[in-house]
C-alpha atoms as one frame of an Amber mdcrd trajectory, in Angstrom:
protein
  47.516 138.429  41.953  44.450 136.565  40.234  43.301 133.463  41.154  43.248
 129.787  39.605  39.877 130.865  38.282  38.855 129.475  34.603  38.968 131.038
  32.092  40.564 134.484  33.334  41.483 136.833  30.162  44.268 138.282  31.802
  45.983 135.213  33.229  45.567 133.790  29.465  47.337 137.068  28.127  50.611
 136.450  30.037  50.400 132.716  30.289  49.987 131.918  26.426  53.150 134.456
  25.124  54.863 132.536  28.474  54.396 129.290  27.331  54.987 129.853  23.467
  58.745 131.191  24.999  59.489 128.559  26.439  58.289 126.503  23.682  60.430
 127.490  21.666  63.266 127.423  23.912  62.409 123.699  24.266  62.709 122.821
  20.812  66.306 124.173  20.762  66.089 128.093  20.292  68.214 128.597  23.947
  67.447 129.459  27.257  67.307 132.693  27.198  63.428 132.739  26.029  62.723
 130.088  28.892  64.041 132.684  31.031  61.842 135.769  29.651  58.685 132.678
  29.963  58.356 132.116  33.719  58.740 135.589  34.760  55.759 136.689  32.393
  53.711 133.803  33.983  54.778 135.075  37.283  53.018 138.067  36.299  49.763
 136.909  37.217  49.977 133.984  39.466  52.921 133.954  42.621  56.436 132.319
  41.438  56.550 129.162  43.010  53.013 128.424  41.307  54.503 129.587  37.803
  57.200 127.182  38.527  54.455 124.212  39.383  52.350 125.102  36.377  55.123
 124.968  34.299  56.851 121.819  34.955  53.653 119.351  33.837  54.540 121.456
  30.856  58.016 121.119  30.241  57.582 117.327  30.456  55.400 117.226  27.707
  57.748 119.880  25.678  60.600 117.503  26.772  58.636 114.553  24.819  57.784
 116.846  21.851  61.161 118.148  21.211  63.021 114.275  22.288  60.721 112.939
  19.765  61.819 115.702  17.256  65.608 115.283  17.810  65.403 111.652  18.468
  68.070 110.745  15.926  70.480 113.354  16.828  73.066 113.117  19.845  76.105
 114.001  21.299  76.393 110.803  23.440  79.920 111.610  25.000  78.685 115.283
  26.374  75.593 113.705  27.306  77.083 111.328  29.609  79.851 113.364  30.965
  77.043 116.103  32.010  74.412 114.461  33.426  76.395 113.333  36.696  76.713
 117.194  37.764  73.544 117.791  36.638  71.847 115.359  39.169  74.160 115.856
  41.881  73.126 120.091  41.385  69.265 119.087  41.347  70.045 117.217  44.948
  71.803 119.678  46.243  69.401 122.051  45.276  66.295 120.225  46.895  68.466
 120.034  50.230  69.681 123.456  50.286  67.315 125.537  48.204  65.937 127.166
  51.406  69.359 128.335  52.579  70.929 129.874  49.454  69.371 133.151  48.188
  68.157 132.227  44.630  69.493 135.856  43.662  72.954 135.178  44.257  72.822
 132.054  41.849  71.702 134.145  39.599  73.959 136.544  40.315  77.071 134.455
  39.684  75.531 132.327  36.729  74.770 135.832  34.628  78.004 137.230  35.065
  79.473 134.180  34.005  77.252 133.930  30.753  78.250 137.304  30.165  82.003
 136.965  30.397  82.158 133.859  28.443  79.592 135.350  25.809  81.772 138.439
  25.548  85.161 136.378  24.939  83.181 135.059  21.872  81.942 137.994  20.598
  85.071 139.706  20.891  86.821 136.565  19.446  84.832 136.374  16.739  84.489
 140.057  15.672  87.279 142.055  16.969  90.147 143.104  16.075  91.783 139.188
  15.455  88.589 138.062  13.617  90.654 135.768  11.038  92.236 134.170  13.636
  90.850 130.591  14.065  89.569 129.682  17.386  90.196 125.850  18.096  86.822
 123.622  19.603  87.531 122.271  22.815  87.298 118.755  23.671  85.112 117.437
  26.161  87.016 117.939  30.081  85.766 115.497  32.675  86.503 118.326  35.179
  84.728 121.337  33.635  81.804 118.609  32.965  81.539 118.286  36.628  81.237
 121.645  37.461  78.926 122.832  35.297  76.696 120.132  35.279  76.467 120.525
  38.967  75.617 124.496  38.647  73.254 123.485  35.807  71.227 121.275  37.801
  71.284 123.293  40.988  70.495 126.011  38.909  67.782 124.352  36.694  66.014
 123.436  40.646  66.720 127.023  42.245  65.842 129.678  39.639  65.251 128.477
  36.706  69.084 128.743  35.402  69.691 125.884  33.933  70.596 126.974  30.420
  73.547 129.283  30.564  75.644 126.695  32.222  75.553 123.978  29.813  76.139
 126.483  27.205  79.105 127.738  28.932  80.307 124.078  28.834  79.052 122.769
  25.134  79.114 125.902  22.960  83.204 126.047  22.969  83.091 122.362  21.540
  81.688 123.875  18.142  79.580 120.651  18.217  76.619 120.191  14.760  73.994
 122.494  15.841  71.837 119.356  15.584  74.214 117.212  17.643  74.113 119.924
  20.609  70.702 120.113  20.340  69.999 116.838  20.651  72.155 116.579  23.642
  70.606 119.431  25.223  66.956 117.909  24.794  67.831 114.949  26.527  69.568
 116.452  29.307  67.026 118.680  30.474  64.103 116.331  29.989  65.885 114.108
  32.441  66.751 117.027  34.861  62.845 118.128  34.889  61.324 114.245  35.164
  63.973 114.375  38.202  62.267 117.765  39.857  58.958 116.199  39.956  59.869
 114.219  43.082  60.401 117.398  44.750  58.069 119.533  43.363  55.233 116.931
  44.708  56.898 116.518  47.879  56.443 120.499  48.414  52.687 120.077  47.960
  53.088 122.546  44.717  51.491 120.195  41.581  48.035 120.352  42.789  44.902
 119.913  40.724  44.267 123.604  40.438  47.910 124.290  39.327  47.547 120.330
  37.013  44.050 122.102  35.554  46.033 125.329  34.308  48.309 123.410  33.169
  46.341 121.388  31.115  45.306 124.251  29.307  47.951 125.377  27.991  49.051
 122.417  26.362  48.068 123.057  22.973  50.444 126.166  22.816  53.300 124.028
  24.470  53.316 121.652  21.370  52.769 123.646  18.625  55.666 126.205  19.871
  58.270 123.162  20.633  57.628 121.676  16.855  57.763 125.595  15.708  61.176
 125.708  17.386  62.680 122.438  16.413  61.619 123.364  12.606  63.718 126.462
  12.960  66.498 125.250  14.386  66.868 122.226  11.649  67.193 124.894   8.817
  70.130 126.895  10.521  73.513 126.657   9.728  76.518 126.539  12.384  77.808
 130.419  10.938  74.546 131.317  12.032  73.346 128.906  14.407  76.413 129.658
  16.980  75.733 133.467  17.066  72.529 133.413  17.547  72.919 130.520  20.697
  75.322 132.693  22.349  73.744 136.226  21.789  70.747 134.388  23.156  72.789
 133.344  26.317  73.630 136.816  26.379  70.421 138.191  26.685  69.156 135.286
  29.282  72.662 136.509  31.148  71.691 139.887  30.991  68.360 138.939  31.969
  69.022 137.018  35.690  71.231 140.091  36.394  68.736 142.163  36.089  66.284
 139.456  38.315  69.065 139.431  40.682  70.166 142.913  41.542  67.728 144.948
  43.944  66.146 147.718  42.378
């Protein structure tokens, strides 16, 4: 592993591609390039201080990509989500030591790929004409997933596949969903800093690297709020769940020993 050391070519190498991922996942291009992000980082400096380095960042992607979808909403899934979504980011602070992050991962990719199959196969089997109804929002299912969101969001970085399990059915405007999703995950990461200082992990080696990086963080978030604006929902709904497909496909492979 390298060190906090500045500058360090080869810490730069995996952190900028890292951070420009997740940039762009932030201003509404899915989860499934956050996913691909803090692995690479953790390619050069140990997990937990990928996760620390990031965080400072996501909060300032959060306020890039809220400012950038500030006039677009989905109010009702907001509010039925973000209940679950703090009760799984307390439960995972509690219990984070005591469930193997693997088998979250585990469970959450096999559900991505399930429901992310069902579409495909909806979509462009053999019943492709056949029109598939939107679902309306369900208290219940809200619950659920918003609880596995946030506990996944706080215990490995799995936050994304769960609230498009939830949303994506409702065939929301791209920009509606969007907007939705900004909001809830900037609130679910201001939430984790509590923790994350209480574990001793945003120090002001990990705040210095972070600080660095900021430059990329913006310019990727606007890049992928500018792309997302211009797509339509016949393309903009393939593309979210063959991305959700891909971050599925991707915590399977984290989880399973090799």
């Amino acid at each position: 592993m390298l060190g906090f050391a500045l500058p360090d070519p080869m810490f730069f190498a995996a952190a900028i591609p890292a951070v420009a991922l997740v940039g762009m996942s932030k201003g509404g291009l899915g989860g499934a390039f956050a996913l691909i992000g803090v692995p690479l980082m953790a390619l050069v400096v140990s997990p937990v201080d990928a996760a620390a380095i990031f965080l400072p960042i996501l909060i300032v992607m959060d306020m890039v990509a809220l400012y950038a979808w500030r006039h677009y909403n989905d109010r009702k899934l907001l509010l039925m989500f973000l209940p679950g979504g703090m009760i799984g980011v307390a439960l995972g602070w509690a219990t984070s030591a005591l469930v193997p992050p693997d088998a979250l991962r585990f469970v959450i990719a096999l559900s991505m790929i399930i429901f992310a199959g069902r579409y495909f196969y909806q979509t462009y089997g053999p019943r492709t004409g056949d029109q598939i109804e939107p679902l309306p929002h369900r208290w219940t299912p809200a619950m659920i997933w918003g609880t596995l969101c946030g506990y996944g969001s706080f215990v490995a970085h799995a936050g994304g596949p769960p609230f498009q399990i939830y949303a994506l059915p409702m065939k929301l405007d791209p920009k509606a969903y969007t907007g939705a999703s900004v909001r809830f995950f900037a609130l679910v990461n201001a939430i984790k800093i509590i923790p994350y200082v209480a574990l001793g992990a945003l120090d002001t080696k990990n705040l210095s690297i972070s600080l660095t990086l900021l430059p990329v963080a913006l310019v990727s978030t606007v890049a992928g709020a500018m792309i997302v604006r211009r797509l339509k929902p016949d393309v903009f709904y393939p593309l979210a769940y063959g991305l959700g497909l891909l971050a599925s496909l991707k915590l399977l492979y984290d989880a399973l020993p090799l």
